[in-house]
Every structure is written in C-alpha cells, then in structure tokens.
N, C-alpha and C positions, 0 to 999 in steps of 0.2 A: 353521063357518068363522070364522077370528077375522079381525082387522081388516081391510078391501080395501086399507087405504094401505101394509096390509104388506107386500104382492104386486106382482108388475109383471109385464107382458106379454110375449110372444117376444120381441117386437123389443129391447126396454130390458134385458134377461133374455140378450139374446144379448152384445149389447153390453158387460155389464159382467163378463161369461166369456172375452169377444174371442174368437167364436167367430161364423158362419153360424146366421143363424135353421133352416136347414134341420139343421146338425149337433145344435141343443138339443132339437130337434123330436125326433131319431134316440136322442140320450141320454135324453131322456125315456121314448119308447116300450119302449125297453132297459132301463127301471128303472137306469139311471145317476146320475141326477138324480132327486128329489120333484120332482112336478109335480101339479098340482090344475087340476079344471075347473070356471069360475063355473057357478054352477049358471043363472042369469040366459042366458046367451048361448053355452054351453059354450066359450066361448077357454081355452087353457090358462093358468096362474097358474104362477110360479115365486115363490115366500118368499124374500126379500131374504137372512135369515139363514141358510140353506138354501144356497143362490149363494157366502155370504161363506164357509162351510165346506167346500162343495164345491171354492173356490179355495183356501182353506189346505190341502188332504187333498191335491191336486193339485201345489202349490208346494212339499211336503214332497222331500229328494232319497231317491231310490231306496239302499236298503241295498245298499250293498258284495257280489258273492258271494265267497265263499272260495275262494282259488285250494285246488287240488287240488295 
C-alpha cells in the first residue's frame, strides 16, 4: 500500500464526489469506483487521485447519437 495521506475515508471520499456515503459505499462494491481496505481496521480507502479521475471521466459530456 503506498502512502495513508494518500487515502481518505467514506465520509471525506463521499464528500468530495457530492455524493451519500451510502451511494460510494454501492459504487464501490459495483467496481465503479477503486476502493481499498486498510488492512489495520478494514475501513474502506478511496485514493485521492482515483476520486479526482473518477470526477473528470464523470464531467466528460456524453457523445451525441446520430440522428437516423
């Protein structure tokens, strides 16, 4: 595991998604999101830079379909 300062908790993790800790909880177990668990206390870990791509991929606009 690399650094803990990397990482941040549900709550701080939900937060900076602006999303319910119960929704990153559901995206997590859905492989939507990387999620890690500290091996110390098993809480789940979300990676900062992880979060900051998951909102760029997110904020991208949907392609146009082709009208017919």
């Amino acid at each position: 595991m690399q650094k803990l300062s990397e990482y941040v908790k549900v709550a701080e993790a939900a937060e900076i998604l602006g999303v319910s800790q119960n929704t990153l909880r559901a995206w997590a177990e859905d492989g939507k999101i990387p999620m890690r668990r500290n091996p110390a206390n098993g809480y789940r870990l979300f990676r900062r830079s992880e979060l900051e791509k998951f909102l760029r991929k997110a904020a991208k606009p949907a392609k146009p379909k082709k009208a017919k």
